[in-house]
C-alpha positions as CSV (number, residue, x, y, z in Angstrom):
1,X,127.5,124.0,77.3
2,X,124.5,123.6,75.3
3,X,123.4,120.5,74.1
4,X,123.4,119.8,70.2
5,X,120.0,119.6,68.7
6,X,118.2,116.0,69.0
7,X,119.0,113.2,66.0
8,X,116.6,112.6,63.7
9,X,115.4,108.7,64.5
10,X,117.9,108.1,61.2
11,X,120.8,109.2,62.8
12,X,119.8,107.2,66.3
13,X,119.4,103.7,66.6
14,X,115.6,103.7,67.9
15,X,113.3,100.7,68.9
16,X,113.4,98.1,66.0
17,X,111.4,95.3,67.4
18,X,107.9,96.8,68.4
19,X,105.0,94.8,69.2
20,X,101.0,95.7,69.7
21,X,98.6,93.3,71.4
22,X,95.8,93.2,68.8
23,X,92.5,92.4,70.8
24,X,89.1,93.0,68.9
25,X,87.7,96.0,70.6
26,X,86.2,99.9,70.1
27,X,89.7,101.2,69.7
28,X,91.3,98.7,67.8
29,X,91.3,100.7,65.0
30,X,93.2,103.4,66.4
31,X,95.6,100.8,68.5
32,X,96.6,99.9,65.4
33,X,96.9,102.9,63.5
34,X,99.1,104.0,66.3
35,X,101.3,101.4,66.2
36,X,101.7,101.4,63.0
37,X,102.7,104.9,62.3
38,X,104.8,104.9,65.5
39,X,107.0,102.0,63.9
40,X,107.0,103.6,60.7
41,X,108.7,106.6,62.4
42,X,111.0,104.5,64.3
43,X,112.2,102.3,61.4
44,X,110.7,99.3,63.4
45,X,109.4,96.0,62.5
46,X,105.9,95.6,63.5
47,X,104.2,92.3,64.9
48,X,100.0,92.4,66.0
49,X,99.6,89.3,68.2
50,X,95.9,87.4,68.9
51,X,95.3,85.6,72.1
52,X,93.0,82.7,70.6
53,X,91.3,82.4,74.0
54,X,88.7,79.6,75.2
55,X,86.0,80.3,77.6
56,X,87.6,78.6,80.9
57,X,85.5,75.5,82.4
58,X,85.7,73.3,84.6
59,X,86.8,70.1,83.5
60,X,83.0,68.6,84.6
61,X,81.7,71.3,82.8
62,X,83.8,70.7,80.0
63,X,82.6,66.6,79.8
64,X,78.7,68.0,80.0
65,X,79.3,70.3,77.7
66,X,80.7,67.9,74.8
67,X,83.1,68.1,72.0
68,X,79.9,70.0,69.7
69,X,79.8,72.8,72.3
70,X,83.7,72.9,72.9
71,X,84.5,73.2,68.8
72,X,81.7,75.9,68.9
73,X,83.0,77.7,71.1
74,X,86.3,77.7,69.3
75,X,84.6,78.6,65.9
76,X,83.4,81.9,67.8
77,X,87.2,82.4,68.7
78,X,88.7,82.0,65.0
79,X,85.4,84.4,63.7
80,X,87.0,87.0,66.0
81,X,90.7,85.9,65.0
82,X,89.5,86.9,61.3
83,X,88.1,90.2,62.5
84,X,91.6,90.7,63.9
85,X,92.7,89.7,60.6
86,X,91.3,91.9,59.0
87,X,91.7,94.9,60.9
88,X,95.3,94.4,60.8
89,X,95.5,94.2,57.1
90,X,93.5,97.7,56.9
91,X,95.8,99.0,59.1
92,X,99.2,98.1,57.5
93,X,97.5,99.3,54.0
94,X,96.0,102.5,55.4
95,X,99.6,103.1,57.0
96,X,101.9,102.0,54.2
97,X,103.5,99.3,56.7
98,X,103.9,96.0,57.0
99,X,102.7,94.3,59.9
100,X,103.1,90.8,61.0
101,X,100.0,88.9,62.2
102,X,100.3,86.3,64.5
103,X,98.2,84.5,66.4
104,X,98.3,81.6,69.5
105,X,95.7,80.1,71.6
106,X,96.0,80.9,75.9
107,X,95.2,83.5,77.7
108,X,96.3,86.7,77.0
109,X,98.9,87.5,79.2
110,X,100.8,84.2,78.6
111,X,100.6,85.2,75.0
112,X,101.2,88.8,74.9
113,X,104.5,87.9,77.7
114,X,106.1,85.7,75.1
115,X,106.0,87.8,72.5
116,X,106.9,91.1,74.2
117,X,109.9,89.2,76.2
118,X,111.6,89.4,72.6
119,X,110.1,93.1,71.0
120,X,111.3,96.3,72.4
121,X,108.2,97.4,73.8
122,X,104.7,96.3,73.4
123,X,101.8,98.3,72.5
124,X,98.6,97.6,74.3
125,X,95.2,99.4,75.2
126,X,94.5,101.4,78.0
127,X,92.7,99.2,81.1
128,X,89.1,99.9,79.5
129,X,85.4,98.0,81.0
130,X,84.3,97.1,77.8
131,X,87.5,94.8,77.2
132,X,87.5,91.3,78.2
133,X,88.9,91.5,82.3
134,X,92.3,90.0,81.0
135,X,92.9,92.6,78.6
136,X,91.6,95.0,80.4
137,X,94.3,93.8,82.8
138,X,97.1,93.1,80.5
139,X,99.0,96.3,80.1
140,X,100.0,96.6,83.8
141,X,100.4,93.0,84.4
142,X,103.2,93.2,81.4
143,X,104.4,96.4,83.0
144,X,105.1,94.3,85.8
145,X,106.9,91.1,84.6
146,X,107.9,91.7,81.0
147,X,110.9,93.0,81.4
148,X,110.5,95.7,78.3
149,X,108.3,99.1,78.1
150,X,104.8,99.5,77.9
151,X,103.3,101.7,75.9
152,X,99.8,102.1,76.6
153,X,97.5,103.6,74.0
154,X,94.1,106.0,75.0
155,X,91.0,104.4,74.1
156,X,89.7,107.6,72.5
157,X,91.7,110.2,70.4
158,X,93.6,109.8,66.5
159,X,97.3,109.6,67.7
160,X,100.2,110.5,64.8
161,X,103.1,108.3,66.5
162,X,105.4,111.1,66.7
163,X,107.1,112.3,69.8
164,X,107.0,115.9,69.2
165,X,107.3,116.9,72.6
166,X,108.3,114.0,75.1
167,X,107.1,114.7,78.8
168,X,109.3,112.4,81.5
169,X,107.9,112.4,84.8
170,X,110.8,112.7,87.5
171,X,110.8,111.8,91.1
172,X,114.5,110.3,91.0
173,X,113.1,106.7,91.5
174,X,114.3,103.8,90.5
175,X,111.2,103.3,88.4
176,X,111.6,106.4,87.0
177,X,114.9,106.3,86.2
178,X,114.0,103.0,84.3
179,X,111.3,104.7,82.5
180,X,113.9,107.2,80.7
181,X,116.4,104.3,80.0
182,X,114.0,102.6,78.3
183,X,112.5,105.3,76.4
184,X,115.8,106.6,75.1
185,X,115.0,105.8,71.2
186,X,112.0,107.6,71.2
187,X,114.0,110.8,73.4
188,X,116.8,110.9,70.5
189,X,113.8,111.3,68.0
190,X,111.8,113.9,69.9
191,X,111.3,117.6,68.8
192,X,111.0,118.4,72.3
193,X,112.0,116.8,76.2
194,X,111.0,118.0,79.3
195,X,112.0,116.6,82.8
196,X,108.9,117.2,84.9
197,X,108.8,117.2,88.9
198,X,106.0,117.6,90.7
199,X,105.8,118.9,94.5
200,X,109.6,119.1,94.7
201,X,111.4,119.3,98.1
202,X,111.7,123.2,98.1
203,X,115.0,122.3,100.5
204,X,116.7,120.8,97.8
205,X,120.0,122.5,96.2
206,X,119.7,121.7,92.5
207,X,116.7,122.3,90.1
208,X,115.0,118.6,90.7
209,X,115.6,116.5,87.3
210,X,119.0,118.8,86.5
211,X,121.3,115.9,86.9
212,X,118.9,113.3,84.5
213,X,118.6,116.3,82.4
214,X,122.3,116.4,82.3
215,X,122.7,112.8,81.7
216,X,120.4,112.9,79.1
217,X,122.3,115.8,77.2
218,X,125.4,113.2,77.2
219,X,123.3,110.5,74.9
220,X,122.1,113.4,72.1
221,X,118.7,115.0,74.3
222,X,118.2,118.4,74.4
223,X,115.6,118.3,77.9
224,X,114.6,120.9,80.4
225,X,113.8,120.5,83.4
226,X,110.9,122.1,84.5
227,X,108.7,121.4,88.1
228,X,105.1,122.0,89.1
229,X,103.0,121.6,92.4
230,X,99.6,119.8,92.6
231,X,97.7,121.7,94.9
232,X,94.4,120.3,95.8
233,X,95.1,117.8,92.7
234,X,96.3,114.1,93.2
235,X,99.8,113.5,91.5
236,X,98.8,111.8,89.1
237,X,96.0,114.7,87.9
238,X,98.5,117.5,88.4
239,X,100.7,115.7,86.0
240,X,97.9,115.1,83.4
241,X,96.6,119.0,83.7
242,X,100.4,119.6,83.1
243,X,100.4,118.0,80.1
244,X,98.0,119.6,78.8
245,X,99.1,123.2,79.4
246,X,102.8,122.0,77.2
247,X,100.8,120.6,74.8
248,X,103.0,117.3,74.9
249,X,101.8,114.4,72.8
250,X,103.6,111.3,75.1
251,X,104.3,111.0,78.7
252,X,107.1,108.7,80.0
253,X,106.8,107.4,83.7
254,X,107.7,104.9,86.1
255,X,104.8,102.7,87.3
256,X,104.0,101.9,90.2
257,X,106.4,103.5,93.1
258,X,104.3,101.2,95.8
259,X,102.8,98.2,95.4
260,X,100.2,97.7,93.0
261,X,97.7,96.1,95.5
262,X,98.4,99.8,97.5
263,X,97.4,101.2,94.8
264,X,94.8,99.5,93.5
265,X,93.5,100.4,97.0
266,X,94.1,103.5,97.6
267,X,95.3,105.2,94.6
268,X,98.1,106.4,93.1
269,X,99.8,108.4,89.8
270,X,99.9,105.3,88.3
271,X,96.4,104.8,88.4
272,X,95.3,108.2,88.0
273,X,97.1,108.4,84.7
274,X,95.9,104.8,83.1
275,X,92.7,105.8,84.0
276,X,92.7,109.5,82.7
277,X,95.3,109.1,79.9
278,X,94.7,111.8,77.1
279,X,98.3,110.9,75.0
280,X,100.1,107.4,74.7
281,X,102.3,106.6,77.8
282,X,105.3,104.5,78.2
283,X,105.4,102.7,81.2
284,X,108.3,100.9,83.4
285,X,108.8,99.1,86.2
């Protein structure tokens, strides 16, 4: 039996509680702009949070340096909160959106983690050198202990927000299968799924990704499974080339299928992909 065509996001209920992590940076223009039109297609409420973040000190260095140098210090922080500020209001005019600013002084994970603990998922840049070593870390430390999806956007490219054609990577993981469960809403609403395996056990019985294919038909997506081998490529730069050839415009995939100190190491499809990304990801664990 064929499956149905996929809902339009009206007819589905899609993500309805979105989040971005709005850190002053080179691509915080098109973070935004992302985020905004992506929760404009999903019919989602949008919040930009600010990790108000002191330099940290010692608490000797803290005495030396006096309550003058402390309150300057903070003064630079609020001067970037109201470039933030700003930024976001462009974005939600430009956009025809509303979007929530909020703001709250720690580090940036701390922050970001108790906001996202309560959004769907949580839009954040790709892991980039010129941000700040705790945003640059941010995306796959929430990956990690948020509880919610990830959605990680390139530091270079104009993204629409639509999920015209969804790519799920499938290696019948657990994080994998997590991945998909999470990005459901965003399935319903896509034009286009395809289940991709790479390097597929050539013993195996059944077309890999047929039966989460076949799952998938049963909640409204139309998705084909489809395979491909990496050849001299890592996993992770097979999949991205793959990508590329279908022309998707998002890639859903479970993160990190061994530890992230392994593959911090040694490497991995996780870290192929954050580093390489050319279209916005959404990440599980």
């Amino acid at each position: 039996m064929t499956p149905s065509r996929n809902p339009s996001p009206s007819q589905t209920a899609g993500f309805r509680d979105l989040v971005v992590f709005a850190e002053a940076g080179p691509d915080i223009a098109l973070r935004l702009a992302f985020a905004a039109r992506f929760a404009k297609r999903q019919g989602a409420h949008l919040a930009a949070i600010h990790a108000l973040t002191e330099p940290v000190l010692p608490s000797s260095a803290r005495a030396m340096a006096g309550h003058s140098i402390m309150e300057a210090f903070r003064d630079q922080v609020r001067e970037e909160a109201a470039k933030v500020r700003d930024a976001v209001a462009k974005a939600a005019a430009a956009e025809g959106v509303e979007i929530e600013y909020r703001e709250a002084w720690g580090f940036a994970e701390d922050v970001a983690l108790n906001h996202a603990r309560h959004a769907d998922a949580i839009v954040v840049p790709q892991p980039d050198g010129q941000l700040p070593p705790d945003v640059a870390a941010l995306g796959e430390a929430l990956v990690l202990t948020a509880g919610r999806p990830v959605i990680f956007v390139p530091n270079a490219g104009n993204f629409a927000g639509t999920t015209k054609h969804v790519v799920c990577a499938w290696n019948n993981t657990r994080e994998a299968a997590r991945a998909i469960a999470d990005a459901l809403p965003l399935l319903r609403a896509a034009e286009k799924v395809s289940i991709l395996s790479i390097d597929p056990d050539g013993a195996a019985k059944r077309l890999p990704g047929a039966d989460i294919a076949l799952h998938l038909a049963r909640h409204g997506v139309a998705a084909e499974a489809t395979t491909t081998y990496s050849g001299d490529l890592s996993v992770g730069d097979a999949l991205l080339s793959r990508l590329a050839d279908l022309g998707a415009d998002f890639l859903v995939m479970g993160a990190y299928g061994h530890s992230r100190a392994r593959e911090a190491i040694f490497g991995g499809a996780t870290r192929d992909v954050l580093d390489h990304m050319t279209v916005p990801v959404l990440m599980s664990h």
